[in-house]
C-alpha positions as CSV (number, residue, x, y, z in Angstrom):
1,X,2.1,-14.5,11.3
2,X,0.2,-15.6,14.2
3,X,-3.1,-18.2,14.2
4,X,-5.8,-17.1,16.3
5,X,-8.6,-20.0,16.7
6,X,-11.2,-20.4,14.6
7,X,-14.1,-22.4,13.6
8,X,-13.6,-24.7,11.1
9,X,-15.2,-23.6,7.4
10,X,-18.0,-25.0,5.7
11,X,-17.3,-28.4,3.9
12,X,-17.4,-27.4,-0.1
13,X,-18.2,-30.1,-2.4
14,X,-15.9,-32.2,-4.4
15,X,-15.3,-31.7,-8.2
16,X,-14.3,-34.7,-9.9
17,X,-11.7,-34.4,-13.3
18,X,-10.5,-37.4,-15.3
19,X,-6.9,-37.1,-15.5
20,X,-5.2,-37.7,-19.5
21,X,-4.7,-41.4,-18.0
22,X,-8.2,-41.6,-16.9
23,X,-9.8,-39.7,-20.2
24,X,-7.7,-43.2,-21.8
25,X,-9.4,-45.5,-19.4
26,X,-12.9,-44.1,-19.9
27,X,-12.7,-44.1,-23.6
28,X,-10.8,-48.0,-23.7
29,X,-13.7,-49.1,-21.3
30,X,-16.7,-47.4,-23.4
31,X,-15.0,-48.8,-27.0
32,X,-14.6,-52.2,-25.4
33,X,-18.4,-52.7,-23.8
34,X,-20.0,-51.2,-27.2
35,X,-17.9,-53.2,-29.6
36,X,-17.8,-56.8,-27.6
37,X,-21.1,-57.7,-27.7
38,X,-21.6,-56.7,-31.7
39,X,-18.4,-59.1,-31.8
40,X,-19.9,-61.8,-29.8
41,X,-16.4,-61.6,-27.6
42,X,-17.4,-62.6,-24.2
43,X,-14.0,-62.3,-22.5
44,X,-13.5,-58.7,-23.9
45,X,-16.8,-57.8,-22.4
46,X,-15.8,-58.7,-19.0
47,X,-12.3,-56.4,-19.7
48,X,-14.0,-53.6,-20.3
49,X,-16.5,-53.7,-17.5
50,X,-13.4,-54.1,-15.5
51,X,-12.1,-51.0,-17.1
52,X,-15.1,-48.9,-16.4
53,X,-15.5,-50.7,-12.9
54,X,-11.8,-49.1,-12.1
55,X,-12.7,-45.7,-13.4
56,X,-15.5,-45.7,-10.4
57,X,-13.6,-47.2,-7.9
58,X,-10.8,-44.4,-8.6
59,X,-13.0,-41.8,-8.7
60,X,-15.1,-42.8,-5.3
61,X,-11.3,-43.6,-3.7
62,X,-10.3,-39.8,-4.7
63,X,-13.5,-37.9,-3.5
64,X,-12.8,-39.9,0.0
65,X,-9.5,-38.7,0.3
66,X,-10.5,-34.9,-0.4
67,X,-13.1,-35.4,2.4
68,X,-10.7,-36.8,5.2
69,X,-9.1,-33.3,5.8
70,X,-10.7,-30.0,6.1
71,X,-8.8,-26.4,7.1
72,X,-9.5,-25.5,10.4
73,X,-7.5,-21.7,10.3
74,X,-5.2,-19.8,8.2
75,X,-2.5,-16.8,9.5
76,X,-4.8,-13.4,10.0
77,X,-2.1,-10.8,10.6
78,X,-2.6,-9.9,6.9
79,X,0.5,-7.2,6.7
80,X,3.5,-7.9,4.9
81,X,6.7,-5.5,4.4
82,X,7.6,-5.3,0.8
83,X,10.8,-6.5,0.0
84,X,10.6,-9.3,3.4
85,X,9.3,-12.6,3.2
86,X,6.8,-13.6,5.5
87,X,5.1,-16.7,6.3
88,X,1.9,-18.2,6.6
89,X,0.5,-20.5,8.7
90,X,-2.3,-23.0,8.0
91,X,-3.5,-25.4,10.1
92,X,-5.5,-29.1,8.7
93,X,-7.4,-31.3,10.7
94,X,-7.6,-34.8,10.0
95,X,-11.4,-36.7,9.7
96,X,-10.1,-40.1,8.5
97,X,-7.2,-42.0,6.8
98,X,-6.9,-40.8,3.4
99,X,-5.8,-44.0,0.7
100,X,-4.6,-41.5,-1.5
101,X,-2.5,-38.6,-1.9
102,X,-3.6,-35.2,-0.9
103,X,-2.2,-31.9,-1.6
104,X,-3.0,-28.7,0.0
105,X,-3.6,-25.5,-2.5
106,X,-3.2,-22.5,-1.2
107,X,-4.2,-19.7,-4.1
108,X,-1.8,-16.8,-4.1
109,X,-1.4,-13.8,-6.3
110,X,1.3,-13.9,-8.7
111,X,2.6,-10.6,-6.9
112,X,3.1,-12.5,-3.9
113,X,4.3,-15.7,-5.4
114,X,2.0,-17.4,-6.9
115,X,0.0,-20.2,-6.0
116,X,1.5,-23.0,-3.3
117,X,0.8,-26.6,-3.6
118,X,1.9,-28.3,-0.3
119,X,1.9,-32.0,0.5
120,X,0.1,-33.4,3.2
121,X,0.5,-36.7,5.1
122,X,-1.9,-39.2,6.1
123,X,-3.2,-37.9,9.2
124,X,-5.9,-39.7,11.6
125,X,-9.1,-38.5,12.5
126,X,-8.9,-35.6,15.3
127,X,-4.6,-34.9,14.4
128,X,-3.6,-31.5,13.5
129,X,-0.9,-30.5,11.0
130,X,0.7,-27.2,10.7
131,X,1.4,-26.1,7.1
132,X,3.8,-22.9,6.4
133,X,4.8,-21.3,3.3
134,X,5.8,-17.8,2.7
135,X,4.7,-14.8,0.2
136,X,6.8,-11.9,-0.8
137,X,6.1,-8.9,-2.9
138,X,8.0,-6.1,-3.9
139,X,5.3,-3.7,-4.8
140,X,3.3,-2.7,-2.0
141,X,-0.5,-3.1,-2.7
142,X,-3.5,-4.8,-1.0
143,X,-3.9,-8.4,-2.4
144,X,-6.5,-11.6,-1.8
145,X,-5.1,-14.3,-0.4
146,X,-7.2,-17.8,-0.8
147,X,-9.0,-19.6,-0.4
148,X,-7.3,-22.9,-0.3
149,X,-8.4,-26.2,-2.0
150,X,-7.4,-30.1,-1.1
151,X,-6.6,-31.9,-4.1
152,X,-6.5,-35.5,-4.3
153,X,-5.9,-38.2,-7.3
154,X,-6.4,-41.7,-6.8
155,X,-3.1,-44.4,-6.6
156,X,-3.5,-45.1,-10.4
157,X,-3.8,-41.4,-11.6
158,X,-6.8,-42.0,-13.1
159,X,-9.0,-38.9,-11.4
160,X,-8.2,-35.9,-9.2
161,X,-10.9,-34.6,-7.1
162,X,-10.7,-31.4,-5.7
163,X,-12.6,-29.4,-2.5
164,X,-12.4,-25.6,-1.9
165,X,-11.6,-25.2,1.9
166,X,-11.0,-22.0,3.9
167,X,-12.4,-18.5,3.1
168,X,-10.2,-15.9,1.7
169,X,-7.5,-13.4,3.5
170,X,-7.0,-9.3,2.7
171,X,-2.8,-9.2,3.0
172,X,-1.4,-5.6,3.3
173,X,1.8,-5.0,1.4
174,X,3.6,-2.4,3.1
175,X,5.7,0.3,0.9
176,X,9.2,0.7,1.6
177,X,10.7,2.8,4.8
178,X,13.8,4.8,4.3
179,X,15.6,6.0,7.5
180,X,15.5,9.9,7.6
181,X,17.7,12.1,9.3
182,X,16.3,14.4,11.4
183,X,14.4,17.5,10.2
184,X,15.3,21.2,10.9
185,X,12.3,23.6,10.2
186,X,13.6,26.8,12.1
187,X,14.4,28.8,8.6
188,X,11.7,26.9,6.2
189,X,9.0,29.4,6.8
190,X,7.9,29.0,10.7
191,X,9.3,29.1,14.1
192,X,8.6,26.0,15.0
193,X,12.0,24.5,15.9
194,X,13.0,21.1,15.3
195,X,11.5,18.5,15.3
196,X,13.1,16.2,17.6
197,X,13.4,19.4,19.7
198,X,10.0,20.3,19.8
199,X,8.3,16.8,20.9
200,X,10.0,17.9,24.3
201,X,8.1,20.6,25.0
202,X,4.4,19.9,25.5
203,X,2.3,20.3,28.1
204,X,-0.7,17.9,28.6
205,X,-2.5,20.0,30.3
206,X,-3.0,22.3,27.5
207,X,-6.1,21.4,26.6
208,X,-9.0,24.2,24.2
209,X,-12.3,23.9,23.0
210,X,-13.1,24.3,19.5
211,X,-15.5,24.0,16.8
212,X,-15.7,19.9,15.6
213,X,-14.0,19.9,11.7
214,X,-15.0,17.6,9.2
215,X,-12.2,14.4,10.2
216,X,-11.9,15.6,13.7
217,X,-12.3,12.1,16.0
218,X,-15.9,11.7,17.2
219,X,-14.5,10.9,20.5
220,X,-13.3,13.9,21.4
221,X,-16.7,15.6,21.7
222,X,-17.1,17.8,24.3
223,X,-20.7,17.3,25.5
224,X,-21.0,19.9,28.1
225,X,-19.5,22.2,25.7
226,X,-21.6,21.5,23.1
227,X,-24.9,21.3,25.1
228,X,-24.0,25.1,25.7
229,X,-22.9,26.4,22.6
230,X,-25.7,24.9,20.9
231,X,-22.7,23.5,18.4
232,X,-20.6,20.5,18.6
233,X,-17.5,20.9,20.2
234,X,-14.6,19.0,20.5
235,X,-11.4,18.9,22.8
236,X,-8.4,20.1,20.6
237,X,-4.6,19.4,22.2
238,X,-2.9,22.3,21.2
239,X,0.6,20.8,22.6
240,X,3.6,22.5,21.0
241,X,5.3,18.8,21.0
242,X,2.5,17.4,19.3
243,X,2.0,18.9,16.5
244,X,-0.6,18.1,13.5
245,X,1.7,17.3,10.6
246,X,0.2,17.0,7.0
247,X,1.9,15.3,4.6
248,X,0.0,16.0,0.8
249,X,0.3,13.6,-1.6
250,X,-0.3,14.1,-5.1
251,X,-1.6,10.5,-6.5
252,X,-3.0,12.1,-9.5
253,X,-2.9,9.3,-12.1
254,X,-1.7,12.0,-15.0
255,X,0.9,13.4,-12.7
256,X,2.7,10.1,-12.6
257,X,5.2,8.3,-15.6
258,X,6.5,5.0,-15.6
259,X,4.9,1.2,-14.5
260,X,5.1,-1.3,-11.3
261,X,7.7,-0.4,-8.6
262,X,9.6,1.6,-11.1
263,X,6.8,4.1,-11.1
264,X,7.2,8.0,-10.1
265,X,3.8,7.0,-8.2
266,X,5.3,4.2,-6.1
267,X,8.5,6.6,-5.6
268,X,6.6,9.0,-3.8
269,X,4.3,6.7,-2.1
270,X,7.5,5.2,-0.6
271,X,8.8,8.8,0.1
272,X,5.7,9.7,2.0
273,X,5.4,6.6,4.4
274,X,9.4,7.4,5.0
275,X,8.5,10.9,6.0
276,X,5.1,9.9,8.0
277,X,6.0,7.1,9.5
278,X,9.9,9.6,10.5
279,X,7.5,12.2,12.0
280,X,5.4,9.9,14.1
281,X,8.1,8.3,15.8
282,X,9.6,11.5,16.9
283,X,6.0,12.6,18.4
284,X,4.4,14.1,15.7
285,X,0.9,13.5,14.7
286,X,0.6,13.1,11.3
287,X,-2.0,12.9,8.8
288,X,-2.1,12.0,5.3
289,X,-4.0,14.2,2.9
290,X,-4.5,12.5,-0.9
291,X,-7.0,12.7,-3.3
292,X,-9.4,15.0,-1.7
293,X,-9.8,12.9,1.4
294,X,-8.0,13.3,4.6
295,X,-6.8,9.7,6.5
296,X,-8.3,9.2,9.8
297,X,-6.6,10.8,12.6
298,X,-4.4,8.4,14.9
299,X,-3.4,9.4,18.4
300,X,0.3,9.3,19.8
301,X,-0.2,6.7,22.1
302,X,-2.0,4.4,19.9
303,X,0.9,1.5,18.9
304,X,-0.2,1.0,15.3
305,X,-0.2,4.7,14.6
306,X,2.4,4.6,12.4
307,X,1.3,0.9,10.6
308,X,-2.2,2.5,10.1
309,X,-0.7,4.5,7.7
310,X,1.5,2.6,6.2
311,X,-1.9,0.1,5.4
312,X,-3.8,3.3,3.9
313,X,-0.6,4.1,2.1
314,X,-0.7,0.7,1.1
315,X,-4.4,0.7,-0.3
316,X,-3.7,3.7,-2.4
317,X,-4.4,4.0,-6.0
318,X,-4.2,6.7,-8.9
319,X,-6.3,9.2,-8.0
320,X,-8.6,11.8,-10.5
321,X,-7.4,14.2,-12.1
322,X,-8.4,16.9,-9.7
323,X,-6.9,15.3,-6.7
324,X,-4.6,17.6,-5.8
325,X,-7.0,20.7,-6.4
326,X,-9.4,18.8,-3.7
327,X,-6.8,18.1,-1.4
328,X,-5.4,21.9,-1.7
329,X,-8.9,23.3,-1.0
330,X,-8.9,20.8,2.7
331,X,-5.6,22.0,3.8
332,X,-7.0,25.3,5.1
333,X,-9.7,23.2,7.2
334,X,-7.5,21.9,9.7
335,X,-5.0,22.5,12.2
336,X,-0.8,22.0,11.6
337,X,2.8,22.9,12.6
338,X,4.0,21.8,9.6
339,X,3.4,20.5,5.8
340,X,5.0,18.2,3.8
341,X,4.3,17.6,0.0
342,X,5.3,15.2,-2.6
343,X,4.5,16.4,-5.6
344,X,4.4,14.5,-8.9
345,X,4.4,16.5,-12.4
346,X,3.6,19.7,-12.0
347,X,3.3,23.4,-13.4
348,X,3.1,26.9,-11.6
349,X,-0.8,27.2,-12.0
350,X,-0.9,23.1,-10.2
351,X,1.3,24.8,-7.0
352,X,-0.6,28.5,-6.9
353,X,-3.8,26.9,-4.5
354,X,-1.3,26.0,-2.1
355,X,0.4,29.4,-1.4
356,X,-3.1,30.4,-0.3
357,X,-4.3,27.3,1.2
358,X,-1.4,26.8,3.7
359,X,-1.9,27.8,7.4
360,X,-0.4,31.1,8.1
361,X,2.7,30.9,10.1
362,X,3.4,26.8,9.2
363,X,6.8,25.8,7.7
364,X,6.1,23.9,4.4
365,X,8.3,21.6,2.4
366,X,7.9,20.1,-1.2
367,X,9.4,17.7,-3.2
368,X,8.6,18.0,-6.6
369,X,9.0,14.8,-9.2
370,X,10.7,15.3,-12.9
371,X,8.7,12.4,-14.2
372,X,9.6,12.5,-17.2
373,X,13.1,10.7,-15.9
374,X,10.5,7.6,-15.2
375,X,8.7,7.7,-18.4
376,X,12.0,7.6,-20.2
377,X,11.1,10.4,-22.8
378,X,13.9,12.9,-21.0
379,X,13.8,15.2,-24.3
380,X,11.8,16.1,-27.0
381,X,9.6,19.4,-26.8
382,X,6.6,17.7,-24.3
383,X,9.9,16.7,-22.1
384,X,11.3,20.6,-22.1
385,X,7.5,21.8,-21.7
386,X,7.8,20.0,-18.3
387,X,10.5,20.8,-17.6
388,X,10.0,24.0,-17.9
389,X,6.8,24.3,-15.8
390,X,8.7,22.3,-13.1
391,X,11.5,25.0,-12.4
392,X,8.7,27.8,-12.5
393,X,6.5,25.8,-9.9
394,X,9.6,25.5,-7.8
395,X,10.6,29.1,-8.5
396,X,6.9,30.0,-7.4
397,X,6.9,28.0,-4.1
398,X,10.9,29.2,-3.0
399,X,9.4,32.8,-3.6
400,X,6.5,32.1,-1.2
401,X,8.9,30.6,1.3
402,X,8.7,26.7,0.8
403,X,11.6,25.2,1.1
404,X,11.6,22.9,-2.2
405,X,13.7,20.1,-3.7
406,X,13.3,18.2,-6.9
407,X,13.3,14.1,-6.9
408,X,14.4,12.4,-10.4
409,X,14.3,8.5,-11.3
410,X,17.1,6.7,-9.5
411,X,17.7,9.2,-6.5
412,X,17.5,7.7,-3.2
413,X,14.7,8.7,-0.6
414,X,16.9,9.7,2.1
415,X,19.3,11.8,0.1
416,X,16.0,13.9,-1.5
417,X,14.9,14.0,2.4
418,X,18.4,15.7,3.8
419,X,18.3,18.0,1.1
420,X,14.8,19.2,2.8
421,X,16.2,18.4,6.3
422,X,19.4,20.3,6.0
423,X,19.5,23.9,5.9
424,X,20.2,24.0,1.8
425,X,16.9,22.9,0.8
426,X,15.5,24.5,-2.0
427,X,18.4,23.4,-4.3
428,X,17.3,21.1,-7.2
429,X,17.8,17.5,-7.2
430,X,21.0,15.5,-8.2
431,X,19.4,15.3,-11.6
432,X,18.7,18.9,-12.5
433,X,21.0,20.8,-14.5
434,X,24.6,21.3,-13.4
435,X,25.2,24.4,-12.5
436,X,21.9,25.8,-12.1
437,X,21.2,28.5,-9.0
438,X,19.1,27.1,-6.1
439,X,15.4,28.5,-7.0
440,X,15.4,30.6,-3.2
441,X,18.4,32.3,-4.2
442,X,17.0,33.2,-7.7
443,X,14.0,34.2,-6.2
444,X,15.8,36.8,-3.7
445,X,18.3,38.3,-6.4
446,X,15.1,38.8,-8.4
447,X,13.5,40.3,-5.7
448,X,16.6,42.6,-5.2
449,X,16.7,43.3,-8.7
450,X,13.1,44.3,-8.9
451,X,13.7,46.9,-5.8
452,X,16.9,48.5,-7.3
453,X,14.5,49.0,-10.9
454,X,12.0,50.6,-8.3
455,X,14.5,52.7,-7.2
456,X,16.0,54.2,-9.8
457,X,12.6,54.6,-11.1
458,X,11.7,56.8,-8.0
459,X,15.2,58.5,-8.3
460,X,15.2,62.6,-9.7
């Protein structure tokens, strides 16, 4: 994590604590000045005013040293992969020889670590130290990092003063990345190609002029265009090698079983980011669409495309109950080449919107969770209810020519993607049952079926 300069925070001020040595002191001192004089004892007088004359030296000695350093920056890159350790960086500036010991206290989530206490020498005024510990999270989030405080006790133990330094620091925790194999969408419902193959083909100079859409970017108004029109217009890339891919996530807080990192949720955040951040590297523009709200729209040649994202992926959180319905009724409101969604819990009247709402033409994919292998409750009649409504969603999307794949606790990201990838999607996950027909054949031999009853219906 990098420092960039900054100016150095407001001084706080210093709270003074007796420590369980000091509370000792205190008490011995106030015992011994009330009960000498009552006891005529001269000489025990003078011991406790010595008592209670070290108590204030201790505590003035201790509210010095917390003064003689102050926190001049702290690390600001503020993203973290989850699973890596990364380290941060703080920087102290000395304003005067400390006579006691001071420690640095850098407050850190207990997802990240926990708080870190760090030991700092005696520095003079005007010398810099640089300070580095390391957080680490496995569940991706968006956590508050700080501020920091100096702490400082005196060289009997007697009080430890304490000053909050610093501000406070937003640090990203990045989901998971799987590497993906590359994806095939000639046969799932499109003509698209692949699409390694198709990020070769654009043209940059083939530029059009449409309407503006709610998300398009402001800065690709076309003012001449819209001064004519009497509408606002915008410049709209319609390069077959850079293609507007949606991926739909369903972060509805009911479609989701389990807790922490072992959560269906956190599975398919971590799927999604694979798939985005997979599609963006091979020249696809991709948008994330959760919750009724579609993620700003990054360019190709913007570097932190793919880590913009990953940060809004990162800041997600169960959405309502009617997320998916709202992000069903935006799909039909903007342009793609193809559409990706990961699906939680669902039944055949959840997956219906989306037969209408996709684009005509646009190959579309689905994984679909059985959550009920993260809630642990795998059988009972609410568990065969599920599942139930599972296979007829999947059965309803294959007919409509989705190519579909079901993703159960334990199954690995990249194995779930190459069953999309490859040309035998539409089979049911690794956990389904053994032996059952892939839902796109089902749906055809019913479809055959349904003819030959026709038939023979027509038949003299």
């Amino acid at each position: 994590m990098s420092i960039p300069p900054t100016t150095p925070p407001p001084r706080g001020a210093v709270r003074l604590r007796p420590t369980a040595r000091g509370w000792a002191f205190a008490a011995a001192a106030l015992v011994v000045l009330v009960a000498a004089p009552l006891l005529g004892q001269r000489d025990i007088l003078r011991i406790g005013v010595l008592l209670a004359v070290l108590c204030a030296a201790a505590a003035w000695a201790a509210s010095r040293a917390a003064r003689t350093l102050d926190l001049v920056s702290r690390s600001r890159s503020g993203i973290v992969e989850a699973g890596v350790a990364s380290p941060v960086r703080l920087t102290v500036s000395g304003r005067g020889r400390a006579g006691a010991r001071v420690v640095l206290e850098d407050r850190v989530p207990l997802a990240l670590g926990g708080t870190v206490r760090l030991a700092v020498p005696h520095l003079h005024e005007g010398e810099t130290l640089d300070l580095e510990h390391s957080v680490r999270s496995d569940v991706r989030g968006s956590f508050t990092v700080g501020p920091a405080a100096l702490v400082a006790r005196d060289v009997f133990g007697l009080v430890t003063a304490r000053r909050r330094v610093g501000g406070t620091a937003l640090v990203d925790v990045l989901p998971r990345v799987h590497p993906l194999r590359d994806l095939v969408v000639g046969d799932a419902g499109g003509s698209r190609g692949s699409s390694t193959g198709a990020a070769a083909t654009g043209s940059p100079d083939d530029v059009s002029i449409r309407e503006y859409r709610v998300g398009d970017d402001l800065r690709r108004v076309h003012w001449r265009s819209t001064a004519r029109r009497g509408a606002v217009m915008v410049r709209s890339d319609e390069h077959p090698g850079r293609p507007d891919v949606v991926v739909l996530l369903d972060d509805r807080a009911a479609a989701h079983a389990g807790r922490g990192a072992a959560s269906s949720l956190e599975w398919a955040v971590t799927a999604a980011a694979s798939a985005a951040v997979h599609l963006q590297r091979r020249g696809h523009r991709v948008r994330l669409l959760h919750d009724g709200t579609f993620d700003p729209p990054r360019e190709l040649d913007d570097p932190s495309a793919a880590r913009g994202l990953l940060r809004a992926l990162a800041r997600l959180r169960p959405g309502a109950p009617d997320g998916l319905a709202r992000s069903t009724a935006l799909l039909g409101r903007g342009d793609s080449t193809l559409l990706l969604a990961v699906l939680g819990q669902v039944d055949e009247a959840d997956v219906a919107p989306l037969l209408s709402a996709r684009p005509p033409g646009v190959p579309a994919l689905a994984v679909l969770q059985r959550t009920s292998s993260w809630s642990g409750r795998a059988t009972g009649a609410a568990a065969q209810e599920q599942e139930q409504g599972l296979e007829r969603a999947q059965l309803v999307l294959a007919r409509a020519g989705w190519r579909t794949t079901v993703a159960a606790a334990g199954d690995d990201v990249g194995e779930v993607w190459g069953r999309l990838a490859g040309s035998g999607g539409g089979r049911v996950g690794a956990a389904g049952r053994a032996g059952r027909r892939p839902a796109q054949q089902e749906a055809q031999q019913e479809a055959q079926q349904q003819t030959q009853q026709e038939t023979t219906e027509v038949a003299p």
